[in-house]
Each structure stands twice: as C-alpha cells, then as structure tokens.
C-alpha positions, 0 to 999 in steps of 0.5 A, a space after each residue: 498487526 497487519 503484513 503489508 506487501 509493496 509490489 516492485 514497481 512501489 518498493 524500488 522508491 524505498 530507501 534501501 532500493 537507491 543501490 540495488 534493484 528489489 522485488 516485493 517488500 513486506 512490512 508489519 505495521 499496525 493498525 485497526 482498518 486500511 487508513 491506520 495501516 497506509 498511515 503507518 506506512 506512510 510514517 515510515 516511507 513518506 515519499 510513498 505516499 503521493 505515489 499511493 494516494 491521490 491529492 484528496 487522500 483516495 487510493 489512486 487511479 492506477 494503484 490497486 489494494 488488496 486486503 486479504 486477496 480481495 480488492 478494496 471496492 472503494 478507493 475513497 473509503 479507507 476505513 476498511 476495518 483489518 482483522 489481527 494478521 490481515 495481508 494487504 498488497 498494494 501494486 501499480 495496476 496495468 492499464 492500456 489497450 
C-alpha cells in the first residue's frame, strides 16, 4: 500500500477541509504502480482528479509527483511501478518569474 501525501494547496478540495483550513494529508491507498494509486485516490475524492490530471489523463502542467523523493520523469507515463511502502507527494508546482 502506498503513503500518498496531498499538499495543502491539493488537500483543502477534500471534504473534510469545507470547514476548516488543513496542511498536508496522508492516505494509504493501494496499488502496484502510479496510475493504480492516483486511481485509488481519485475512487476516493473524485473532484481531485481534474485538478491532478489533465483532460488526456497526464499529470498536469503545474502539478508535481514524487514518488519516493524523486520526480516522475514522464507526466504521461503513470505505470510507474511502486514498491510495498512507496511514499508519493503530489503538490501544485510554482511557476513564474
């Protein structure tokens, strides 16, 4: 089962943020690579999903992954297989001048 950790920018759409601001949120999910996680999440918190993946199913522009303290090289490549007790962040990436 994989740790995956929503930034606050990402965690204050979850539900139990309507009320009350939150930081980082950890959820174990399960899967065997990215896709089969982000899945898994997305099962959970649908309205996740348009702000993580784009409208061909890639990891967004401005969205960074980490899995295990590395980025994902290929944002439309989410068969990135996980170990047991991988770790995947997903935050907003910054952008600007």
């Amino acid at each position: 089962m994989a740790k995956v950790v929503l930034a606050s920018a990402l965690s204050r759409w979850l539900p139990q943020a309507a009320d009350r601001p939150v930081g980082e949120v950890a959820l174990e999910i399960p899967g065997s690579d990215l896709g089969e996680v982000l899945e898994g999440l997305f099962a959970r918190h649908p309205n996740l999903r348009g702000y993580v993946l784009d409208e061909h199913g890639a990891v967004r522009h401005h969205v960074a992954v980490f899995v295990n303290g590395d980025a994902i090289g290929d944002k439309h490549n989410l068969a990135q297989p996980l170990g047991g007790s991988a770790e995947v962040y997903v935050m907003q990436a910054l952008s600007g001048g």
